[in-house]
C-alpha positions as a Markdown table, in Angstrom:
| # | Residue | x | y | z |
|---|---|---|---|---|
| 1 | Unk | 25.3 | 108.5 | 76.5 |
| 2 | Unk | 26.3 | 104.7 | 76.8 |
| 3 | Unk | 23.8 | 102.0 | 77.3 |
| 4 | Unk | 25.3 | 99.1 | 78.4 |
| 5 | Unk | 23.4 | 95.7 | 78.5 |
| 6 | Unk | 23.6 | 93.1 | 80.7 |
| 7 | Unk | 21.5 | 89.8 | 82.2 |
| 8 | Unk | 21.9 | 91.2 | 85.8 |
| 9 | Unk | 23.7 | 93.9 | 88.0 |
| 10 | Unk | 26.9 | 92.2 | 88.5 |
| 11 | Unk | 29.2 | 93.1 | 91.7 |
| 12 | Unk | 32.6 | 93.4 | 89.3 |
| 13 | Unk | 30.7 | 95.7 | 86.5 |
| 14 | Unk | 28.7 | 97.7 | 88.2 |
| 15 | Unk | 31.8 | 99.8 | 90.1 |
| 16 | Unk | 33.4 | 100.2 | 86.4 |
| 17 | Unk | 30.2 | 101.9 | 85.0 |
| 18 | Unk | 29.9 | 104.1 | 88.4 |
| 19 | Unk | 33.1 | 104.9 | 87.5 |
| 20 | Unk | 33.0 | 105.3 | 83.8 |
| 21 | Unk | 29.9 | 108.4 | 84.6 |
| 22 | Unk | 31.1 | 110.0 | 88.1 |
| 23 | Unk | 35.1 | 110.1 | 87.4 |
| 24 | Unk | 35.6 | 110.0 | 83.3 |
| 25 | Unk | 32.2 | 112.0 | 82.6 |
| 26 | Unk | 30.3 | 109.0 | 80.1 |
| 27 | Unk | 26.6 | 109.1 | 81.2 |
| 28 | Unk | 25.7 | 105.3 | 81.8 |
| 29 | Unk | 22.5 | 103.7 | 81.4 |
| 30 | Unk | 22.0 | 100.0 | 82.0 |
| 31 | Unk | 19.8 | 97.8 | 81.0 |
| 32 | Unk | 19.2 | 95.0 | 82.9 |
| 33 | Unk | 17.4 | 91.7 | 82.1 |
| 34 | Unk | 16.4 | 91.4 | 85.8 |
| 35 | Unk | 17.4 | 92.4 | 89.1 |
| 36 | Unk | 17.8 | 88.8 | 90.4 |
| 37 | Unk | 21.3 | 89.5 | 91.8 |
| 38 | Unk | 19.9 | 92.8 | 94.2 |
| 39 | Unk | 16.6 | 90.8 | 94.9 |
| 40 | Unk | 18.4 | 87.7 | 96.0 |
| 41 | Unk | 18.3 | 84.2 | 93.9 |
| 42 | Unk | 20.1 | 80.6 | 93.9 |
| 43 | Unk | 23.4 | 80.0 | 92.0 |
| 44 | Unk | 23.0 | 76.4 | 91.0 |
| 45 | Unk | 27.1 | 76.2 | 91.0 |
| 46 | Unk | 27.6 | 77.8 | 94.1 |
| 47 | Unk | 24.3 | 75.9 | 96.0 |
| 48 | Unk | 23.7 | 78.7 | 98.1 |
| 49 | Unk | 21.2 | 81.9 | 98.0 |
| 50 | Unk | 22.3 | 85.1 | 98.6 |
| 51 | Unk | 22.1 | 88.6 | 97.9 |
| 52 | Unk | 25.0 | 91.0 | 97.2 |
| 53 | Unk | 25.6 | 92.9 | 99.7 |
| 54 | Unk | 27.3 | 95.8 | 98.1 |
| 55 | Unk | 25.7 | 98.8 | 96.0 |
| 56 | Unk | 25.2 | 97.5 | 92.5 |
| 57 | Unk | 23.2 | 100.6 | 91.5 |
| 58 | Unk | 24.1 | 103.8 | 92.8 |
| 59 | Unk | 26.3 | 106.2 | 90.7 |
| 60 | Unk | 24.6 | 105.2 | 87.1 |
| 61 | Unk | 21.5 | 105.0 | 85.5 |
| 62 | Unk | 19.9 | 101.3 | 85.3 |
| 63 | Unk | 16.9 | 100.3 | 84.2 |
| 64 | Unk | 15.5 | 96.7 | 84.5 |
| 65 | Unk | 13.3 | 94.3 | 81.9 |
| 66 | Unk | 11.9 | 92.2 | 84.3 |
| 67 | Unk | 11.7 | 92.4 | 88.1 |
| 68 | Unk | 11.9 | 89.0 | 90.0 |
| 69 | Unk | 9.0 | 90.3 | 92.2 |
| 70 | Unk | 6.8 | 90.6 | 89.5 |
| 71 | Unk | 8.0 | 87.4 | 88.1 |
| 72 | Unk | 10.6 | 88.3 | 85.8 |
| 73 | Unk | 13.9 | 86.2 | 85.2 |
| 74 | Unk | 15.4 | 84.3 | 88.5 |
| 75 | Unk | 18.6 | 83.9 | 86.8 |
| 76 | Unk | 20.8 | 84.4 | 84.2 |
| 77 | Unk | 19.7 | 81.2 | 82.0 |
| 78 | Unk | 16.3 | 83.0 | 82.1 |
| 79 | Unk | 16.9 | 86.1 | 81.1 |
| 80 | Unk | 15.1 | 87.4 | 77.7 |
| 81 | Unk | 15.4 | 90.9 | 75.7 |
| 82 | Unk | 11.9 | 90.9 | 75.6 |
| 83 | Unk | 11.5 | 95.1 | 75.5 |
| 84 | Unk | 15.0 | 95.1 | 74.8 |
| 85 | Unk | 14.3 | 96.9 | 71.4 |
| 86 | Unk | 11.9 | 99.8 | 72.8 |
| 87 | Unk | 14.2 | 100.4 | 75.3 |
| 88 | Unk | 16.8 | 101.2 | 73.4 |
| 89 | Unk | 14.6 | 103.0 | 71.2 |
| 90 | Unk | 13.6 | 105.2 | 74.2 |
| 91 | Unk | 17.0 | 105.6 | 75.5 |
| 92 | Unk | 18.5 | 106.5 | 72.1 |
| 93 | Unk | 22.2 | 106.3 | 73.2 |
| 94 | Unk | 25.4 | 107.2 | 71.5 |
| 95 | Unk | 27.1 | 104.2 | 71.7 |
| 96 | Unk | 26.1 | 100.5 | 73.2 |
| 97 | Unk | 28.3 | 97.9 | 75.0 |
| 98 | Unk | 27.7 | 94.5 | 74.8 |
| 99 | Unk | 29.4 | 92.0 | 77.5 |
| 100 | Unk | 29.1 | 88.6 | 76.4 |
| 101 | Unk | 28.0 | 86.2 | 74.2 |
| 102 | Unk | 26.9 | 83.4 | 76.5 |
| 103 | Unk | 24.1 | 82.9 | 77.9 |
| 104 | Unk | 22.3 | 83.4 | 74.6 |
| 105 | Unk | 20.7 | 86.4 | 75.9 |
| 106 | Unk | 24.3 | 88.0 | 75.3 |
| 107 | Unk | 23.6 | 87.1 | 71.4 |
| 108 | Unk | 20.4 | 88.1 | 71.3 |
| 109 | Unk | 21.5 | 91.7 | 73.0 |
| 110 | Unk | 24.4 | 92.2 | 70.5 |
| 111 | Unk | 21.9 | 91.7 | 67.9 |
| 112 | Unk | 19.4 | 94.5 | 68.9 |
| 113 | Unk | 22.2 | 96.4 | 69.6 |
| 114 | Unk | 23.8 | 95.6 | 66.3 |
| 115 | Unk | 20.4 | 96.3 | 64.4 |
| 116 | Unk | 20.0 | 99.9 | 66.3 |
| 117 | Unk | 23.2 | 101.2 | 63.8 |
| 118 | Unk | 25.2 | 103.1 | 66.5 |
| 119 | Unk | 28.8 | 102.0 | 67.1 |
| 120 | Unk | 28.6 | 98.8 | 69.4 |
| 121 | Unk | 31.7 | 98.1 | 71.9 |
| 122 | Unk | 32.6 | 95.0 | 72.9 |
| 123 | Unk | 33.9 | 93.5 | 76.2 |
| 124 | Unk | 33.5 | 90.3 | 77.9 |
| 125 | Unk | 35.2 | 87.3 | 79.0 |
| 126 | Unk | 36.9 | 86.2 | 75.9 |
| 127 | Unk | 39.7 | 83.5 | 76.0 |
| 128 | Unk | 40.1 | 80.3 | 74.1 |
| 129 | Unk | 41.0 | 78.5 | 76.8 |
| 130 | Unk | 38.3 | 75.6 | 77.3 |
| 131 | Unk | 37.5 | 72.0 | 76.7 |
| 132 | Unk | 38.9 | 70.6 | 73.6 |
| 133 | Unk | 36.5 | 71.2 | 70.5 |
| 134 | Unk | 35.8 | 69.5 | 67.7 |
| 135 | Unk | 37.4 | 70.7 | 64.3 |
| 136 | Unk | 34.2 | 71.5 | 62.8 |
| 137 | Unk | 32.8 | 73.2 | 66.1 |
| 138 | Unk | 35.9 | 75.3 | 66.1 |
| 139 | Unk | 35.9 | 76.4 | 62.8 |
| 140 | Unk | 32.0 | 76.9 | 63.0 |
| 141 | Unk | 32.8 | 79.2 | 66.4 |
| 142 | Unk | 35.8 | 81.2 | 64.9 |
| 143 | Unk | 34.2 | 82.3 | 61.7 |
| 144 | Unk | 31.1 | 83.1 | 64.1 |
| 145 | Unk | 32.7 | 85.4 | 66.8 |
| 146 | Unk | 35.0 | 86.4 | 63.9 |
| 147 | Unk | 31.9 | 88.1 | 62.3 |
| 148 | Unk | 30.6 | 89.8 | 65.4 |
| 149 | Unk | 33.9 | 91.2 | 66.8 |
| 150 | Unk | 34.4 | 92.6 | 63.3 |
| 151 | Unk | 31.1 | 94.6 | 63.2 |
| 152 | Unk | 31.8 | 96.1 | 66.9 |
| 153 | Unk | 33.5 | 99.9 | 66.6 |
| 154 | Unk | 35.7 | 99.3 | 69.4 |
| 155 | Unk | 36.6 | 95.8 | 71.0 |
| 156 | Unk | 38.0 | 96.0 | 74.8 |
| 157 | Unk | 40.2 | 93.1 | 75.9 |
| 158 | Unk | 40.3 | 92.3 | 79.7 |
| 159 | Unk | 43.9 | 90.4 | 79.1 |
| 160 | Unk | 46.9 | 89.6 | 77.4 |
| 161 | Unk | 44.5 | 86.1 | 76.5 |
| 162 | Unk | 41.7 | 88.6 | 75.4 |
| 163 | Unk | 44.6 | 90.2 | 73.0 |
| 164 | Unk | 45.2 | 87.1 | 71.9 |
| 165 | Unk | 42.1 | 85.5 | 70.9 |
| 166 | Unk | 40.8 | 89.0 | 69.1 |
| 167 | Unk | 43.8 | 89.3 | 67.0 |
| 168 | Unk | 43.9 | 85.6 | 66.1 |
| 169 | Unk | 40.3 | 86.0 | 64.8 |
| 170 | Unk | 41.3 | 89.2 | 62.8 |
| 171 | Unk | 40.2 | 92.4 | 65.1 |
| 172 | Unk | 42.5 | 95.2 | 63.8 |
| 173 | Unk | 44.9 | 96.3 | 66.3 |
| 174 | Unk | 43.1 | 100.1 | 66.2 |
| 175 | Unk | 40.0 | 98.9 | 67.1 |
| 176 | Unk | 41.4 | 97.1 | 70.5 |
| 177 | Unk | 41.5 | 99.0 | 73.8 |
| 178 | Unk | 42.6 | 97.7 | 77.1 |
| 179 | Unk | 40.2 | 97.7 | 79.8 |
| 180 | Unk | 41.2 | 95.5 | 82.3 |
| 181 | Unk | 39.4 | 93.0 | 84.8 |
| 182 | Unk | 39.2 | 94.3 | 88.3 |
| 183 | Unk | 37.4 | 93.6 | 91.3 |
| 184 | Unk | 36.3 | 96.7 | 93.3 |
| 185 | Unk | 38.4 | 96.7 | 96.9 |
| 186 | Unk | 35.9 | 99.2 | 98.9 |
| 187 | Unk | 34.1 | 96.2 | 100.5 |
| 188 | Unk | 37.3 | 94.7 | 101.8 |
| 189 | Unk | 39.8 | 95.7 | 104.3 |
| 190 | Unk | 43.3 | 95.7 | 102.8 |
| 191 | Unk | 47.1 | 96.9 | 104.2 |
| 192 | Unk | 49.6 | 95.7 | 106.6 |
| 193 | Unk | 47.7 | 96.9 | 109.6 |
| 194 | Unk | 44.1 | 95.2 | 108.2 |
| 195 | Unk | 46.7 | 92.6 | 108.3 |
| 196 | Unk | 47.7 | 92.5 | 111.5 |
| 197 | Unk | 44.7 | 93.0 | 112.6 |
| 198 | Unk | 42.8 | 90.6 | 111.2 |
| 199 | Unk | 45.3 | 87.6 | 110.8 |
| 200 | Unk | 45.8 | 86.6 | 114.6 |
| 201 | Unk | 41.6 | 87.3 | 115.3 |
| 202 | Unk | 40.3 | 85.1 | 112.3 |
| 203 | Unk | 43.1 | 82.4 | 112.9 |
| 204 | Unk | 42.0 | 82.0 | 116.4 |
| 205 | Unk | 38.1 | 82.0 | 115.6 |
| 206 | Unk | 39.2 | 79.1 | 113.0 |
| 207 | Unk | 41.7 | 77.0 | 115.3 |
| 208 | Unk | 44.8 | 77.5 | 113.3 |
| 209 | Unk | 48.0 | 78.2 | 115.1 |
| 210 | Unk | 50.4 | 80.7 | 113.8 |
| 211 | Unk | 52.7 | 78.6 | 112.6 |
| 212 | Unk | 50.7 | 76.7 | 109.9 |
| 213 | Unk | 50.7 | 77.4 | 106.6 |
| 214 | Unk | 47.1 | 78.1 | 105.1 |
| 215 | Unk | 46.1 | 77.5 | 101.3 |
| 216 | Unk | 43.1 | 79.2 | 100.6 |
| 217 | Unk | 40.7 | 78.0 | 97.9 |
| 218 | Unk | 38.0 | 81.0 | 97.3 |
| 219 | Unk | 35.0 | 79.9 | 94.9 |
| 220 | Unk | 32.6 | 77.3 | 93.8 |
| 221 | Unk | 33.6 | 73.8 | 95.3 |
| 222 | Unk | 32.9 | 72.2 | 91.4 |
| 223 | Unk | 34.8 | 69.4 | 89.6 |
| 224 | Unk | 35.8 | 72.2 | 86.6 |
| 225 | Unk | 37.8 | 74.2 | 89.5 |
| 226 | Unk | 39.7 | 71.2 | 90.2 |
| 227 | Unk | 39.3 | 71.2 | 93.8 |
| 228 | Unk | 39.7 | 67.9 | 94.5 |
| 229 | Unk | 43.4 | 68.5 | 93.1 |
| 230 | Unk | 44.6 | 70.6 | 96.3 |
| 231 | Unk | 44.0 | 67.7 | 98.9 |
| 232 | Unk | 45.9 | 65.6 | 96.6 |
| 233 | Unk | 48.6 | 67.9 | 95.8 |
| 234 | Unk | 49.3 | 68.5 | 99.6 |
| 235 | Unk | 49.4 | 64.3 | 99.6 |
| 236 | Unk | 52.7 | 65.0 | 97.4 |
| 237 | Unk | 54.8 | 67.6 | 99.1 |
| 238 | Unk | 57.6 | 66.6 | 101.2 |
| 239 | Unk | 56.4 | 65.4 | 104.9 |
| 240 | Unk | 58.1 | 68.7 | 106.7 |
| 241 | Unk | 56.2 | 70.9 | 104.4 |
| 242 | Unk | 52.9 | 68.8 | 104.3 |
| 243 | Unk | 52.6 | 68.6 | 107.8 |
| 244 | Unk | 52.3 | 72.3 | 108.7 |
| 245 | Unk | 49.6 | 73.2 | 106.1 |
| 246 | Unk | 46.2 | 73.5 | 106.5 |
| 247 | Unk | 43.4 | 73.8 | 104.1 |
| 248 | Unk | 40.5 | 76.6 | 103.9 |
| 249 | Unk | 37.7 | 76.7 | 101.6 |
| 250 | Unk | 35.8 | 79.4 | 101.1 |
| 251 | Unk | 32.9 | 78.5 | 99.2 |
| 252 | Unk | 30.1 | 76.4 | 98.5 |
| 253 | Unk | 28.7 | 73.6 | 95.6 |
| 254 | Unk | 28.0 | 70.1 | 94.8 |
| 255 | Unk | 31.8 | 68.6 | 95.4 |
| 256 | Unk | 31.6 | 69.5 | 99.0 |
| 257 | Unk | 31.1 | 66.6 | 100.6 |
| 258 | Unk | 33.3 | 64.3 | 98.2 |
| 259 | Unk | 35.9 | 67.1 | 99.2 |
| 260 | Unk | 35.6 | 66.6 | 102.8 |
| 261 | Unk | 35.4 | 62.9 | 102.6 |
| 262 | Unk | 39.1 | 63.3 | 100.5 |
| 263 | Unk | 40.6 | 65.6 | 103.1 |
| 264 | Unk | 39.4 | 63.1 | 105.8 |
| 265 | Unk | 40.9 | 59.7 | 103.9 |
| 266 | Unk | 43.9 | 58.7 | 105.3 |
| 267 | Unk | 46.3 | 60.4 | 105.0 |
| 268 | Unk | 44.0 | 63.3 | 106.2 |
| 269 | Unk | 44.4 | 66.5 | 105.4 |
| 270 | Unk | 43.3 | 69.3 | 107.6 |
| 271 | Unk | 40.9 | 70.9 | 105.8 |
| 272 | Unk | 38.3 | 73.8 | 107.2 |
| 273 | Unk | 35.4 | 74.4 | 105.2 |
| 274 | Unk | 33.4 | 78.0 | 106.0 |
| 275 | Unk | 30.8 | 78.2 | 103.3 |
| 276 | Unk | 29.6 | 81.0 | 101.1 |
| 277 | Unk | 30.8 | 84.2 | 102.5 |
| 278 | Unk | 29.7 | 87.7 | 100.7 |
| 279 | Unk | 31.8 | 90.1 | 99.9 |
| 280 | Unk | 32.3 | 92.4 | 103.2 |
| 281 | Unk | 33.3 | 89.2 | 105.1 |
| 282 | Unk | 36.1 | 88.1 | 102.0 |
| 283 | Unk | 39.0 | 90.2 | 104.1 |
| 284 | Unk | 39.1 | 88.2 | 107.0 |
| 285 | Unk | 39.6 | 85.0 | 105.3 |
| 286 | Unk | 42.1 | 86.5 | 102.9 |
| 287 | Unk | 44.2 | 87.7 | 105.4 |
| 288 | Unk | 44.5 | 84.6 | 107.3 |
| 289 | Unk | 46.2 | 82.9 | 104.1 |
| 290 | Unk | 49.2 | 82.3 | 103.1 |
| 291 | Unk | 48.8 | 81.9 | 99.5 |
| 292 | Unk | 45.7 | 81.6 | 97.5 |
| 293 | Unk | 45.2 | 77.8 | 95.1 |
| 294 | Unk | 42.4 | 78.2 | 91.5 |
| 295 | Unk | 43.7 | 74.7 | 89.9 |
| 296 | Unk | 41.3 | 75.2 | 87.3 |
| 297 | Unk | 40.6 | 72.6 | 85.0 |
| 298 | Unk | 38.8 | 74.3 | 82.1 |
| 299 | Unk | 36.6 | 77.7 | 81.7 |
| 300 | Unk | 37.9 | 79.7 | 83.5 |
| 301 | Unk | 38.3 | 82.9 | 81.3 |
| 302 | Unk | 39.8 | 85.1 | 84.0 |
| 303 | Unk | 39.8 | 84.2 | 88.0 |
| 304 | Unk | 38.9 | 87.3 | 89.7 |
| 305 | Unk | 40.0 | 85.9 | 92.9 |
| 306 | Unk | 43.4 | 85.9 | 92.0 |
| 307 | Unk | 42.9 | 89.8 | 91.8 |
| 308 | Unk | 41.4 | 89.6 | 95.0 |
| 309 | Unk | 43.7 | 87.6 | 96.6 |
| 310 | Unk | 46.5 | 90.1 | 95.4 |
| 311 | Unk | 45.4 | 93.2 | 96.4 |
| 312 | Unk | 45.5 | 91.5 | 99.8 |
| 313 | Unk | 49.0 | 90.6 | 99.5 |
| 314 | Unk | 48.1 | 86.9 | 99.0 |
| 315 | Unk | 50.7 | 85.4 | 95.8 |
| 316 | Unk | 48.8 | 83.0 | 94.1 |
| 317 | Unk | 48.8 | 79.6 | 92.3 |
| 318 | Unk | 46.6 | 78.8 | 89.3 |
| 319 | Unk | 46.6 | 76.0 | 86.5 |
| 320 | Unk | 47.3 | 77.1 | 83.0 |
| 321 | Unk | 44.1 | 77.5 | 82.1 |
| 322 | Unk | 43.5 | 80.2 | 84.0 |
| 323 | Unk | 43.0 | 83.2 | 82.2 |
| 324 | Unk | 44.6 | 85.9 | 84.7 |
| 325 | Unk | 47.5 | 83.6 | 84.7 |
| 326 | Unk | 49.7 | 85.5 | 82.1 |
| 327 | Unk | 49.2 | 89.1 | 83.5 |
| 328 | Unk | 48.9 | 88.9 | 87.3 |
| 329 | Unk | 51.2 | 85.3 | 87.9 |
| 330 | Unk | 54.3 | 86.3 | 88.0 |
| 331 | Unk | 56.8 | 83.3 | 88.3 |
| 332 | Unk | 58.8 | 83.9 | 91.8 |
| 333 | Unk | 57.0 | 87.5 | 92.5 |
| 334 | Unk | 53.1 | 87.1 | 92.8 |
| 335 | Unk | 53.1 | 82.9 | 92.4 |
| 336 | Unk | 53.7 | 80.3 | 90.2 |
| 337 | Unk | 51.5 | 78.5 | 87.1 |
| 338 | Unk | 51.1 | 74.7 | 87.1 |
| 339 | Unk | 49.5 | 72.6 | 84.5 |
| 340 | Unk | 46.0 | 72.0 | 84.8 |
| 341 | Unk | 44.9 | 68.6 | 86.1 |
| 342 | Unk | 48.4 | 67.7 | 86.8 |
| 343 | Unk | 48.8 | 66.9 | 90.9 |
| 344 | Unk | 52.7 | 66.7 | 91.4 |
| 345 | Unk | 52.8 | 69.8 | 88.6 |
| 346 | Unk | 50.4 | 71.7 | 91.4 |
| 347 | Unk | 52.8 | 70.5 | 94.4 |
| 348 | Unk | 56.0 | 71.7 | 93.2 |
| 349 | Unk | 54.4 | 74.9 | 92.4 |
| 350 | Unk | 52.7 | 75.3 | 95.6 |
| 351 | Unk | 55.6 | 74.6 | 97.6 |
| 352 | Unk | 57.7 | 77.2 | 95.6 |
| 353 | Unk | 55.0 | 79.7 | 96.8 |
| 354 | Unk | 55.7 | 78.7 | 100.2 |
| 355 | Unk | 59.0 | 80.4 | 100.2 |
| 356 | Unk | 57.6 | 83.5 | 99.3 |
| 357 | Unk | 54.8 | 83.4 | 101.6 |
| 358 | Unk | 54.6 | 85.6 | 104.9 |
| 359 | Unk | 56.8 | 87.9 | 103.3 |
| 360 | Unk | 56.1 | 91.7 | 103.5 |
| 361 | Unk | 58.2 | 92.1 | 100.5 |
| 362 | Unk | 55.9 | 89.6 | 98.5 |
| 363 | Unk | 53.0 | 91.4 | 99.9 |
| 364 | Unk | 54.1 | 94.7 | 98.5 |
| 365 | Unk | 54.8 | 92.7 | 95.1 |
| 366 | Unk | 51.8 | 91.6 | 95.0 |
| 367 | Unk | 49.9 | 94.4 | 95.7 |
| 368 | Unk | 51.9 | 96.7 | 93.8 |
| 369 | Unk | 51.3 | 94.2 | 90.3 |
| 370 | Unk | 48.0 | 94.0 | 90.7 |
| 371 | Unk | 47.2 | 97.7 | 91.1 |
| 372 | Unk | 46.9 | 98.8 | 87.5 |
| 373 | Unk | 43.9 | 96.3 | 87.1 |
| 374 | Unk | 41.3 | 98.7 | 88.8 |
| 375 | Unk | 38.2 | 99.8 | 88.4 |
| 376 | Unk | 39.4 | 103.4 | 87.5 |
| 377 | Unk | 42.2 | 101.6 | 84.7 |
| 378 | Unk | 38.7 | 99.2 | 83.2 |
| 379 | Unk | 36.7 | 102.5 | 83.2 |
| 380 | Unk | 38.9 | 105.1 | 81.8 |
| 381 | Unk | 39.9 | 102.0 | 78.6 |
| 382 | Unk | 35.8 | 102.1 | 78.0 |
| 383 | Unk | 36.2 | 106.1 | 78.1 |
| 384 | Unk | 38.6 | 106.7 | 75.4 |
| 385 | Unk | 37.0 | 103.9 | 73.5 |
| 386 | Unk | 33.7 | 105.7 | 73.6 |
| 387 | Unk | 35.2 | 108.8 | 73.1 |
| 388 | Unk | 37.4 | 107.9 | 69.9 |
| 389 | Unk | 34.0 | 106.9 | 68.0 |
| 390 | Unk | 31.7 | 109.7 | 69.3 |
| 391 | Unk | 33.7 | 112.2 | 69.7 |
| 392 | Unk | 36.1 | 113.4 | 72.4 |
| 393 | Unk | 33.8 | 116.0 | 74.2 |
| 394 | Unk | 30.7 | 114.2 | 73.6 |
| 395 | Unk | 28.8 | 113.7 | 76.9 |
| 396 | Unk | 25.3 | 113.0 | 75.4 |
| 397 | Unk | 23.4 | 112.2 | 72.6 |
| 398 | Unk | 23.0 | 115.5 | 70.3 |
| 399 | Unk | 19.6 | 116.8 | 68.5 |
């Protein structure tokens, strides 16, 4: 068996370890921090409250620390592995994944884990893309993480920028398995005739004629996403382009009204802002774009709306330091890459995107590229990993 620990039920995990027990035979137990994510709770970024509304707990075993009801942790930040230790004691499992190593109840978990002396795998959002560090805070982080991805069994990268950064701090190449980042497309609605369908309806409910062209930001509205770059960068194109496209953000956080109060400057920029919408409702939106812009400025390890966006035929622009950026842009097929914080860099790439926009040919691209980062691809990489250090017909923990 494989206890997997994490601060919360997480929509994009959760799928992958339903996965990982009904369809590649791994029994899954998860251990949760709290259940904050199913109860409902606030994400500060995001400034809204919500709930997910898909099933974060069928198909797996899970079992929680703390309950928000009973006052356990409301949020990630608060999470603890208090019981941590006697729950893996109880649950005895062949192998344990760890998924992060920030918040620090990520380090704490990869501790106990490390301390039980079963094999520990490894897979999380690891990149080295983010602000500029120090020398010395560098060197003190490499030798750190260097340490802890050498003592895990097997380390799963999520990325070609995952590769990268484990090899740079010395993971052997036999100990790295690919299990990619995914989103889980049973709550949406995706194909030509979704499409069809949905286009026309959701454009009309908006107030956007046919003929404009819609860039869709889907996220938090924060200054690190670099949101404030689009209305700028739609300031830049050339006056027959700018004046057929329309803005859509889909999302919620502090920058939201500094946003509107951009779009509205003169020279305004129609801009439509729709708020927080869960995952059922993403479809809709998706299909009423044209191309989807993450212009992120820093820390943003992978951008799982860009595998969103594709799998509903949507190409994509993101800033370099995005990590998705080298395995699902493709230059002239599925988008284009601009550098981060760079306005006339995120124009011209934009605009190139605009040719290939409306195009069922780019739809099919797009779809077809971003179909081997699935949930089945992310949960079969965690079975062979588990399977080459416990054995390959082990199921569950022997006598």
């Amino acid at each position: 068996m494989l206890a997997v620990i994490e601060t919360h039920p997480i929509q994009y995990h959760a799928p992958v370890y339903r996965a990982l027990q009904t369809s590649h035979g791994v029994p899954v137990t998860a251990i949760y921090a709290s259940d904050f994510s199913v109860a409902g709770y606030r994400d500060r970024e995001f400034g809204a409250t919500f709930r997910w509304d898909t099933d974060l707990l069928s198909g797996y075993g899970a079992e929680f620390l703390s309950r928000v009801a009973e006052g356990g942790a409301p949020d990630a930040d608060a999470a603890t592995t208090d019981g941590l230790r006697a729950a893996l004691r109880r649950i005895a499992p062949d192998a344990v994944l760890v998924t992060g190593y920030s918040p620090a109840f990520h380090r704490s978990a990869w501790f106990e884990a490390w301390r039980t002396g079963r094999p520990v795998l490894f897979r999380g959002e690891a990149s080295d893309l983010a602000r500029s560090r120090t020398w010395l805070r560098d060197r003190v982080r490499r030798f750190g993480l260097g340490i802890a991805y050498r003592s895990c069994a097997r380390v799963l990268y999520i990325g070609a920028q995952a590769r990268s950064h484990y090899e740079a701090l010395g993971v052997p190449a036999e100990r790295l398995v690919f299990s990619p980042y995914c989103v889980d497309v049973t709550p949406f609605v995706v194909g030509e005739d979704a499409r069809t369908r949905l286009r026309a309806s959701t454009r009309a409910t908006l107030g956007i004629d046919d003929d404009r062209l819609v860039w869709l930001y889907s996220g938090k509205l924060s200054a690190r996403k670099g949101v404030d770059l689009i209305v700028r960068a739609v300031r830049e194109l050339p006056e027959p382009l700018r004046a057929r496209v329309t803005l859509l953000f889909l999302g919620d956080g502090g920058e939201r009204d500094a946003l509107a109060a951009l779009a509205a400057a003169a020279p305004s920029v129609p801009a439509l802002f729709v708020g927080f919408k869960n995952q059922r409702e993403l479809s809709a939106y998706y299909h009423a774009a044209d191309l989807l812009l993450l212009p992120s400025r820093h820390s943003e390890t992978w951008g799982l709306v860009v595998n969103e966006a594709l799998h509903h035929g949507v190409p994509c622009v993101v800033s370099d330091q995005v990590g998705c950026a080298a395995d699902l842009v493709v230059a002239g097929v599925t988008g284009a890459v601009a550098r981060a914080d760079s306005v006339s860099d995120l124009a011209r790439a934009a605009a190139s995107v605009c040719g290939l926009a409306g195009r069922p040919a780019t739809r099919d691209a797009c779809r077809r590229h971003v179909a081997s980062y699935s949930v089945d691809t992310a949960a079969a990489g965690i079975a062979d990993a588990y399977r080459s250090i416990t054995g390959p017909n082990r199921v569950a923990r022997s006598a």
